[in-house]
GURO-228721 format. One record per residue: x, y, z of N, C-alpha, C, O in turn; residue number from 1. Coordinates in nm, 4 decimals, always signed. Example, Ala and Ser with C-alpha at 12.3 -4.5 7.8 and 13.67 -1.06 7.14 Angstrom:
% residues 2
ATOM, n_u, n_v, n_w, ca_u, ca_v, ca_w, c_u, c_v, c_w, o_u, o_v, o_w, vexpa
ATOM, +1.3190, -0.5690, +0.7800, +1.2300, -0.4500, +0.7800, +1.3200, -0.3300, +0.7800, +1.4236, -0.3319, +0.8465, 1;
ATOM, +1.2850, -0.2250, +0.7080, +1.3670, -0.1060, +0.7140, +1.2900, +0.0030, +0.7870, +1.3409, +0.1138, +0.8039, 2;
This chain:
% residues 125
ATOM, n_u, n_v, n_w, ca_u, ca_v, ca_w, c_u, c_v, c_w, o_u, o_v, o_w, vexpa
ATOM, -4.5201, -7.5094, -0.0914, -4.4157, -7.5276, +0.0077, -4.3746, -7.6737, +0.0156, -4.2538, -7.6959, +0.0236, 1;
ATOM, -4.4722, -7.7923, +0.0141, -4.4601, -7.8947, +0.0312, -4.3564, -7.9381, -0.1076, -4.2363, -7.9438, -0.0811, 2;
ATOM, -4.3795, -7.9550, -0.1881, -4.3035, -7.9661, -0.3362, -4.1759, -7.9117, -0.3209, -4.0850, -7.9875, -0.3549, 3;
ATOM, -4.1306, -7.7579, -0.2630, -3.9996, -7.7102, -0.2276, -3.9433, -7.8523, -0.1898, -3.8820, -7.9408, -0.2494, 4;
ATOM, -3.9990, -7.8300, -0.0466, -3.9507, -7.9393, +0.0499, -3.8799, -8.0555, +0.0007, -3.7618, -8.0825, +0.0221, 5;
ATOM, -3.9771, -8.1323, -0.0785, -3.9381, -8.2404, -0.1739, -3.8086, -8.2253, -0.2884, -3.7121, -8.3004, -0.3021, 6;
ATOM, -3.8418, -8.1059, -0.3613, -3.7356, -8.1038, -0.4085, -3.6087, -8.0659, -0.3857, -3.5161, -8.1010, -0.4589, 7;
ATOM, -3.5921, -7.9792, -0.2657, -3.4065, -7.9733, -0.2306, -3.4148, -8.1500, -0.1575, -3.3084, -8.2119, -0.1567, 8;
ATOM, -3.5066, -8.2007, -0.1163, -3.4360, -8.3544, -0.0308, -3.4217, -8.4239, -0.1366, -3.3591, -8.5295, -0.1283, 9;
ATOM, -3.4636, -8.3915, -0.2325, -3.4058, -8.5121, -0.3377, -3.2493, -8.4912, -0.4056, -3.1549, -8.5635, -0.4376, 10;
ATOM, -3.2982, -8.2826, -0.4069, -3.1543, -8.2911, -0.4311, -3.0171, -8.3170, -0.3689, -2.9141, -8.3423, -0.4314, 11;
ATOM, -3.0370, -8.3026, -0.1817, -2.9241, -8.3445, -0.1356, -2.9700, -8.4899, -0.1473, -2.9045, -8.5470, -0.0602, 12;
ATOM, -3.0300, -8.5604, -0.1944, -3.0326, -8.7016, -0.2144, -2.9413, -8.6995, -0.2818, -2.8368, -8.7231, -0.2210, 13;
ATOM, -2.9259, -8.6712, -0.4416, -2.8591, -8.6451, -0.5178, -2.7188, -8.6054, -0.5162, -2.6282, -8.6528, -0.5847, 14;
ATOM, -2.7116, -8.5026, -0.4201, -2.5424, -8.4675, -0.3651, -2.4734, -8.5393, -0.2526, -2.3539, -8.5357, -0.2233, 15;
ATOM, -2.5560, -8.5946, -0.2044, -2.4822, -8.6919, -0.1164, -2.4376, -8.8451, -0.2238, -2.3215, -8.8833, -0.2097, 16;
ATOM, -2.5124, -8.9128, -0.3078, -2.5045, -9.0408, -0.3938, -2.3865, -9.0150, -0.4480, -2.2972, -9.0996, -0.4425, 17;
ATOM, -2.3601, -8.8413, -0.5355, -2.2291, -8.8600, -0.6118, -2.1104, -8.8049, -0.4956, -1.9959, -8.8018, -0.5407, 18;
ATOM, -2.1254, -8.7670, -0.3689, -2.0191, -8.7577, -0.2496, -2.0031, -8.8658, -0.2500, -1.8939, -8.9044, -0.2917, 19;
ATOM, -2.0943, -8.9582, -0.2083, -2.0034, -9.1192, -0.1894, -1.8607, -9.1639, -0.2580, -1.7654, -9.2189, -0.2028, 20;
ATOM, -1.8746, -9.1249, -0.3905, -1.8064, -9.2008, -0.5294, -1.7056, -9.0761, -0.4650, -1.6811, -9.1234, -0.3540, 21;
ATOM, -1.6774, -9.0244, -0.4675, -1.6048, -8.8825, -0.4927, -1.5258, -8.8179, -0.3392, -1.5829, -8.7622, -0.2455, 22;
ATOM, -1.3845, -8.8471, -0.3536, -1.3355, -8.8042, -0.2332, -1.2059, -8.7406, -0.2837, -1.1341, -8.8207, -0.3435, 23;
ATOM, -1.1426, -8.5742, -0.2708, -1.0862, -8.5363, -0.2786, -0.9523, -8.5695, -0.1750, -0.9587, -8.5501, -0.0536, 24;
ATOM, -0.8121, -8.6310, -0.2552, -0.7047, -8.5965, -0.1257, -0.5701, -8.5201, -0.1742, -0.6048, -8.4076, -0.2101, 25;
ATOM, -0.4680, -8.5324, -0.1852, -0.4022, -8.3882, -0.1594, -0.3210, -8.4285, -0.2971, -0.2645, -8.3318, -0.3482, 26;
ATOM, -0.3027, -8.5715, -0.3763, -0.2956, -8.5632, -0.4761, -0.3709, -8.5342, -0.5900, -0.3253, -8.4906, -0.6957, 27;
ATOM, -0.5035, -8.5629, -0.5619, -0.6101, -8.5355, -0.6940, -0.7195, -8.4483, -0.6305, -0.8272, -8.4779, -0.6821, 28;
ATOM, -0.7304, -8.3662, -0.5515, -0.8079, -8.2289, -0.4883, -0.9491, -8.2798, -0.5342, -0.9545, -8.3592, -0.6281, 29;
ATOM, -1.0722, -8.2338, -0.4669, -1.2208, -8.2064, -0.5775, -1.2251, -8.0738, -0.6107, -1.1820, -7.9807, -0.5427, 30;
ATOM, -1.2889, -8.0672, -0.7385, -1.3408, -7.9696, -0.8030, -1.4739, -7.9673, -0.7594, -1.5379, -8.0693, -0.7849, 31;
ATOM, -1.5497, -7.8500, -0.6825, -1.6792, -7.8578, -0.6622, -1.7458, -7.7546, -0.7135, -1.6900, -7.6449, -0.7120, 32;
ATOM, -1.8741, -7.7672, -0.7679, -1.9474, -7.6667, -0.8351, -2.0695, -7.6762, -0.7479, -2.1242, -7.7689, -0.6881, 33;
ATOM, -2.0982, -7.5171, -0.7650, -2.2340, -7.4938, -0.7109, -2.2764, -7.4188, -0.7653, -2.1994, -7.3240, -0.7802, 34;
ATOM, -2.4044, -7.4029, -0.8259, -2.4620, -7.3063, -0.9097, -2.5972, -7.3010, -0.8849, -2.6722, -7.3976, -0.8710, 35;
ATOM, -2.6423, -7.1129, -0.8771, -2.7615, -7.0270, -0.8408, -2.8016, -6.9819, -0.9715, -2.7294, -6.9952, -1.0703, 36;
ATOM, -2.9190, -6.9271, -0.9737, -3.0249, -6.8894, -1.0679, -2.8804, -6.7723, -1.0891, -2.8438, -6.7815, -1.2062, 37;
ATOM, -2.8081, -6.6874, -1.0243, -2.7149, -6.5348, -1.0690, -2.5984, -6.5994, -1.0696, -2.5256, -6.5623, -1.1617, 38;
ATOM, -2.5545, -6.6806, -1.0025, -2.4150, -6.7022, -1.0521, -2.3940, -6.8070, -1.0234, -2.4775, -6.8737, -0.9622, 39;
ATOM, -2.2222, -6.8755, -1.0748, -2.1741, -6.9715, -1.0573, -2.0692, -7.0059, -0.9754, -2.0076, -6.8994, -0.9795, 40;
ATOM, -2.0078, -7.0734, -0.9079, -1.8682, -7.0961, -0.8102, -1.8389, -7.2121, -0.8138, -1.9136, -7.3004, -0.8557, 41;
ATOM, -1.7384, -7.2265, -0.7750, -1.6173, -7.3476, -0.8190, -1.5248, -7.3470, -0.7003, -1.4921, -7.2362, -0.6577, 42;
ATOM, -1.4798, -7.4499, -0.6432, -1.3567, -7.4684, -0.5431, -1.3203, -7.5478, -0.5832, -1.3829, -7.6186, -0.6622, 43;
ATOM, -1.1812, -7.5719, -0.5371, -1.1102, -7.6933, -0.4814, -1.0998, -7.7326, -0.3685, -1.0581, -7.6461, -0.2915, 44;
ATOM, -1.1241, -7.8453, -0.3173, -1.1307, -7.8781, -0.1822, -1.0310, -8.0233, -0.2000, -1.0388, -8.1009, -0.2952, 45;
ATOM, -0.9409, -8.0355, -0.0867, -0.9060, -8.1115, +0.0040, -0.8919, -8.1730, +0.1045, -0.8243, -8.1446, +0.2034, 46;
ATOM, -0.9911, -8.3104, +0.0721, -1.1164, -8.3371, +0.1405, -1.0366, -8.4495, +0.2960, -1.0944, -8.4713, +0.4025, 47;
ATOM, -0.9027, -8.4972, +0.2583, -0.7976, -8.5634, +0.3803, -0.7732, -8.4226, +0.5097, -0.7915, -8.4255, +0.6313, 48;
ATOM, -0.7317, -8.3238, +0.4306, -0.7174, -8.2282, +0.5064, -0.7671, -8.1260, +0.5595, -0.7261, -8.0619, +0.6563, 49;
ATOM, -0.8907, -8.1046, +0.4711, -1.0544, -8.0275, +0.4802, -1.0060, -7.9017, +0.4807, -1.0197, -7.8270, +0.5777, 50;
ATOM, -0.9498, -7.8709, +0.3799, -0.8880, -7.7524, +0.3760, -0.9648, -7.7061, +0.2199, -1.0019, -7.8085, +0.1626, 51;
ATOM, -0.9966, -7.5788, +0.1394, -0.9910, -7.5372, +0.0312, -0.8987, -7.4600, -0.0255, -0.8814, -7.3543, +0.0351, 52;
ATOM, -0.8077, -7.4816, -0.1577, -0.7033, -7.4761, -0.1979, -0.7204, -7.3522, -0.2943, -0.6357, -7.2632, -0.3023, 53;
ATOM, -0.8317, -7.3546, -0.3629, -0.8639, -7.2298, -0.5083, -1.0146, -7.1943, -0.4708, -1.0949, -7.2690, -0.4150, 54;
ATOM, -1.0307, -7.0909, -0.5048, -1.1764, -7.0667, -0.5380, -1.1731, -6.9934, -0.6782, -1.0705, -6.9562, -0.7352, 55;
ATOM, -1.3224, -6.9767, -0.7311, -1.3312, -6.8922, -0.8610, -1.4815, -6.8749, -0.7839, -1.5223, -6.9087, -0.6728, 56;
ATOM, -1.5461, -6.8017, -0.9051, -1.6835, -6.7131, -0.8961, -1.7107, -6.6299, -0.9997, -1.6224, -6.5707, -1.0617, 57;
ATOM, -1.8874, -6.6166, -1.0348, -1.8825, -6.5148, -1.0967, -1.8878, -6.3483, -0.9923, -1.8798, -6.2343, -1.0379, 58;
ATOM, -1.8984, -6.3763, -0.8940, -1.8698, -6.2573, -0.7792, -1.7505, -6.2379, -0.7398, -1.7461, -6.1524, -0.6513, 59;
ATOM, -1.6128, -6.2979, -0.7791, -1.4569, -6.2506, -0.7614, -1.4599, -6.1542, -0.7804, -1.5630, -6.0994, -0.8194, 60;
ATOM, -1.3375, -6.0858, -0.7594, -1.2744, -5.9767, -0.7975, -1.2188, -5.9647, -0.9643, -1.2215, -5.8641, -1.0351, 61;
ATOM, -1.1777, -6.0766, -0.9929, -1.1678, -6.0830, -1.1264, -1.2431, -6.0461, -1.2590, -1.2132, -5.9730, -1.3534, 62;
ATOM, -1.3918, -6.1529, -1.2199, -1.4618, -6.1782, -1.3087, -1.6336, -6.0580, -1.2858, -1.7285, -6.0286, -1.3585, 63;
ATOM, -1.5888, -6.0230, -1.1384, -1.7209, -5.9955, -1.1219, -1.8026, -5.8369, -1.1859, -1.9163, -5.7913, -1.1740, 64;
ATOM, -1.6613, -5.7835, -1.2643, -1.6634, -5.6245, -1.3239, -1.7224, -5.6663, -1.4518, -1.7780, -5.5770, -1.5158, 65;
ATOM, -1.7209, -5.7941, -1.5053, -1.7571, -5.8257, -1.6402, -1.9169, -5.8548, -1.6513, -1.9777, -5.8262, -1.7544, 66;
ATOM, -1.9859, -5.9182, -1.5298, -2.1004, -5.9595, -1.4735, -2.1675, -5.8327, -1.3984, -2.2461, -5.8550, -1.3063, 67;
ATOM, -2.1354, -5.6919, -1.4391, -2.2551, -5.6129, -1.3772, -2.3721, -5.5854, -1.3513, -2.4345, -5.5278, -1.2621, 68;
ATOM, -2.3992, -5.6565, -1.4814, -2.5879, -5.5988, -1.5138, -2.6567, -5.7410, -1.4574, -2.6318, -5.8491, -1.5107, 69;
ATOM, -2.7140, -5.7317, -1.3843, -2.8183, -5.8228, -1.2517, -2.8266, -5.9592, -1.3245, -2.8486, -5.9627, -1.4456, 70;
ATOM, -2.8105, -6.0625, -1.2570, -2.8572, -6.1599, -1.3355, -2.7547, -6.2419, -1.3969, -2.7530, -6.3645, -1.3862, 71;
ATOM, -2.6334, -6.1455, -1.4884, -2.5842, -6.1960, -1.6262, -2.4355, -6.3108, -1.5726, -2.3496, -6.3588, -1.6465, 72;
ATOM, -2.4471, -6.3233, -1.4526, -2.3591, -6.4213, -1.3813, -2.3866, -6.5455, -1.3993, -2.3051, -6.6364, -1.3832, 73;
ATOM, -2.5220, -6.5614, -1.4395, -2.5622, -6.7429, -1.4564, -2.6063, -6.8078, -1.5538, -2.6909, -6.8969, -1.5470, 74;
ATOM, -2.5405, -6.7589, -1.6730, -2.4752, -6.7910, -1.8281, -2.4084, -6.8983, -1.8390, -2.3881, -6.9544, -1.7313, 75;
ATOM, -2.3610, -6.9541, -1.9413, -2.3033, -7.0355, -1.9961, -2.1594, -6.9668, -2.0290, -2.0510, -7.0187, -2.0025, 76;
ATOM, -2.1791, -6.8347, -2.0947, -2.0429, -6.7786, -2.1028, -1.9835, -6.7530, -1.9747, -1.8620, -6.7728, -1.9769, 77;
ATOM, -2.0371, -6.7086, -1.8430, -1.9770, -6.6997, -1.7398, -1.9241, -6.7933, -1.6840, -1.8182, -6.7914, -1.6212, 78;
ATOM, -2.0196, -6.9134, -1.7102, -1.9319, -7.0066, -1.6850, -1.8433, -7.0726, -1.7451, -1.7949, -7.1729, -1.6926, 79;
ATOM, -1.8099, -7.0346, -1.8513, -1.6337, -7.0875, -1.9160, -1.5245, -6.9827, -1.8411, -1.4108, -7.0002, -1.7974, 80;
ATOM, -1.6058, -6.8760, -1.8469, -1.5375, -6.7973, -1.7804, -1.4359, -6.8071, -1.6139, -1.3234, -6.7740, -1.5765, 81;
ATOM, -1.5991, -6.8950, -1.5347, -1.5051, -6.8900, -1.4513, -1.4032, -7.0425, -1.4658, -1.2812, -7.0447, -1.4497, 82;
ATOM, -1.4856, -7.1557, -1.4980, -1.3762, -7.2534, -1.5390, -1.1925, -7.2058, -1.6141, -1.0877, -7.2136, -1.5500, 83;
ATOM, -1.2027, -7.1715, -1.7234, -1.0710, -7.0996, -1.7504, -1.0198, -6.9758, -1.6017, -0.9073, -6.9289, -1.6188, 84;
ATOM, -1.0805, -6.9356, -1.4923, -1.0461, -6.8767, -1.3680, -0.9654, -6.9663, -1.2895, -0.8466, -6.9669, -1.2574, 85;
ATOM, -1.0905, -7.0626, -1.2619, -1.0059, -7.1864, -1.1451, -0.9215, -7.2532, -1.1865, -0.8451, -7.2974, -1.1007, 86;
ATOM, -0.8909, -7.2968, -1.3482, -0.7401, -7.3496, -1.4312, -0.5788, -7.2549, -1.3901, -0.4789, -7.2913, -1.3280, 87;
ATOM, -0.6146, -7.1214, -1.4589, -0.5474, -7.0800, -1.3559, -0.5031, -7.0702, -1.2479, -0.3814, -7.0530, -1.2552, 88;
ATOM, -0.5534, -7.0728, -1.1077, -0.5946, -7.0695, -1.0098, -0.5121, -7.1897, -0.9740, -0.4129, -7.1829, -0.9014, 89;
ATOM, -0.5521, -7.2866, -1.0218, -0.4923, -7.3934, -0.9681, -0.3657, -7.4188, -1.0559, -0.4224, -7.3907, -1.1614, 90;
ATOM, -0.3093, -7.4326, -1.0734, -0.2687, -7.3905, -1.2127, -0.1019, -7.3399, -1.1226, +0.0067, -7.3975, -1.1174, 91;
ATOM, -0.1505, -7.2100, -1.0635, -0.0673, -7.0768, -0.9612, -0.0520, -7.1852, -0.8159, +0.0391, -7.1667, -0.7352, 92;
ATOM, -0.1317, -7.2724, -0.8025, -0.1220, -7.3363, -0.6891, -0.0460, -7.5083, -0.6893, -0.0293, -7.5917, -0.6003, 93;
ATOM, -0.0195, -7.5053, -0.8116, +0.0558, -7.6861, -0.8447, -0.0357, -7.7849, -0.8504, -0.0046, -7.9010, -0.8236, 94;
ATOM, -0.1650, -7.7473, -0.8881, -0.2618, -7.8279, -0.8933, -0.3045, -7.8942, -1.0526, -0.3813, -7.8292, -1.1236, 95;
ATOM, -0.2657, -7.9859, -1.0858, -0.3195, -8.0588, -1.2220, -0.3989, -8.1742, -1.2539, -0.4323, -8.2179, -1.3641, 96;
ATOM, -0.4188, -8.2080, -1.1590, -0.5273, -8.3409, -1.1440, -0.6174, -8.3403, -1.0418, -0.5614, -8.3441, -0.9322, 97;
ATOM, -0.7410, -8.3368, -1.0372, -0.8517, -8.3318, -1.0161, -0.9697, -8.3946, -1.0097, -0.9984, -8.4490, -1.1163, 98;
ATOM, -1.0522, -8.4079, -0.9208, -1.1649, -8.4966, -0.9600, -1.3062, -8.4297, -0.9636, -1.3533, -8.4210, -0.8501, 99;
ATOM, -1.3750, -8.3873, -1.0471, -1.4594, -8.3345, -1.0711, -1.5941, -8.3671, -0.9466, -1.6328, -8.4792, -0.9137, 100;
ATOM, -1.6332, -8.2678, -0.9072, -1.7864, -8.3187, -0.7991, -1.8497, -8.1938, -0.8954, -1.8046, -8.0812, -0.9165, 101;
ATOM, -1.9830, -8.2659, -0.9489, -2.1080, -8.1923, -1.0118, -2.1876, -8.1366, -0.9358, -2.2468, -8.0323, -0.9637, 102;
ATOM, -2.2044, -8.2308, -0.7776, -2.2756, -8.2023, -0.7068, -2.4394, -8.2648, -0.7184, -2.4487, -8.3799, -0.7608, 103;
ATOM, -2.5456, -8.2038, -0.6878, -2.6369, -8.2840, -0.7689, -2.7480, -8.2101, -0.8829, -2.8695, -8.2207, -0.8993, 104;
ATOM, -2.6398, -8.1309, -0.9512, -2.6559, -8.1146, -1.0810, -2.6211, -8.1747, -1.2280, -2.5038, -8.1995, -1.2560, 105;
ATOM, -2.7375, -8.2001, -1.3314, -2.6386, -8.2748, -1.3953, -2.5404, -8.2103, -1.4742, -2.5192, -8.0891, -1.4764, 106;
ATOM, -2.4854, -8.2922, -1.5345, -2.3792, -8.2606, -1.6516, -2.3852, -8.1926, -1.7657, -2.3027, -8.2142, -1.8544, 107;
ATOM, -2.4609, -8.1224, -1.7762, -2.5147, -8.0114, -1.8878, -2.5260, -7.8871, -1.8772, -2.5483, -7.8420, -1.7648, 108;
ATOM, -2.5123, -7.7852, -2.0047, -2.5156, -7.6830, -1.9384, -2.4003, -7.6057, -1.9414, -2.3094, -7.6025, -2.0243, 109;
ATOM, -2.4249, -7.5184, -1.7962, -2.3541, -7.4499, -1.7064, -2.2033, -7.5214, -1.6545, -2.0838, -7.4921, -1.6594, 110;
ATOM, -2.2786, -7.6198, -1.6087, -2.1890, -7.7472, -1.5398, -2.0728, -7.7321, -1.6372, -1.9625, -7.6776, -1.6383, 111;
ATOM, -2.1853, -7.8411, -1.7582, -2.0668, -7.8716, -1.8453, -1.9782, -7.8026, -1.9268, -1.8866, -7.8552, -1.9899, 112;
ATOM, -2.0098, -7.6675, -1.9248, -1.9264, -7.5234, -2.0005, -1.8306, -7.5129, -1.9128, -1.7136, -7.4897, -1.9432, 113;
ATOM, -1.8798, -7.5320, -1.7786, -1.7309, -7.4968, -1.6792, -1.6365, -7.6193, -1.6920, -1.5144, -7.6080, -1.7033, 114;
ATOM, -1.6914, -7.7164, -1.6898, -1.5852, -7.8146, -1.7122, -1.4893, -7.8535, -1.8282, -1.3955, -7.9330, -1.8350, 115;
ATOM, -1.5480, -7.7672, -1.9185, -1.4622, -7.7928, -2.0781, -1.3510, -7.6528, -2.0767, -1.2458, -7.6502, -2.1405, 116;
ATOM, -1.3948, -7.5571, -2.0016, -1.3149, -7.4880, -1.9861, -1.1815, -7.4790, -1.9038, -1.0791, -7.4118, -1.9161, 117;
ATOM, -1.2253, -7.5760, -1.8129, -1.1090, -7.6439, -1.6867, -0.9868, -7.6926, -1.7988, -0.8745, -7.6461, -1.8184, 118;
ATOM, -1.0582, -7.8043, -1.8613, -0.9956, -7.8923, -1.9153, -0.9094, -7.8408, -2.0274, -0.8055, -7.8880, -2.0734, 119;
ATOM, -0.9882, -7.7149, -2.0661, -0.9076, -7.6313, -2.1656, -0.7822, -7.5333, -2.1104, -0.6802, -7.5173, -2.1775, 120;
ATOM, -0.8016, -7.4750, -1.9895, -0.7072, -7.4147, -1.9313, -0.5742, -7.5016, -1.8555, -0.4782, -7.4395, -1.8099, 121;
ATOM, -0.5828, -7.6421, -1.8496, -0.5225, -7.7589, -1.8309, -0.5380, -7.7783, -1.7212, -0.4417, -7.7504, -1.6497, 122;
ATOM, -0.6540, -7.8302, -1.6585, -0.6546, -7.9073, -1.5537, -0.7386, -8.0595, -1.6572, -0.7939, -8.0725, -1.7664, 123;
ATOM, -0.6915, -8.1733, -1.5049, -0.6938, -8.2946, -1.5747, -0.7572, -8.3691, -1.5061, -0.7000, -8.3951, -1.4002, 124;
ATOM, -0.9077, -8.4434, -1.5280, -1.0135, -8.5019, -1.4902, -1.0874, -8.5703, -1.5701, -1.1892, -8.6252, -1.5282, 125;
């Protein structure tokens, strides 16, 4: 229990250090990722107006018929998947510039599959 403890405070250690650097406003939105052992999610947030602009998921309506069998949401393919989601998404919403929040995960991965997929569906960060 003690070790838990330790490790989510390091990790909002971690998500608060790259919040500092990182402030979404209504020209360049954040991209925020959060990712579970089953799936992955993605917003946009507009952080002047504290409003959220897009969401994606591997639990949408979209994506989530493709992700049936328990578990298969917290892939690497799901997550291009949902990255090419929220491109769209934003995309439908006039959104093209962006500033990426990892959160305090690193850059590998999951992460980074969703983010090459952003960038592939044309968003710009």
């Amino acid at each position: 229990m003690k070790n838990l403890q330790k490790k989510t405070e390091r990790a909002i250690r971690r998500k608060r250090r790259t919040r500092l650097k990182i402030r979404g406003t209504s020209e360049r939105p954040r991209l925020s990722v959060f990712r579970s052992n089953k799936h992955i999610y993605v917003q946009i947030v507009d952080d002047s107006k504290g409003i959220t602009l897009a969401t994606a998921s591997t639990r949408g309506k979209n994506l989530a018929k493709s992700f049936k069998k328990k578990g298969s949401g917290g892939n690497i393919d799901a997550a291009k998947q949902v990255g090419a989601d929220i491109a769209k998404k934003a995309k439908d919403a006039g959104i093209e510039r962006v500033v990426f929040d990892r959160g305090s995960y690193l850059f590998h991965g999951r992460v980074k599959a969703l983010a090459d997929a952003a960038r592939e569906g044309g968003l710009v960060f």
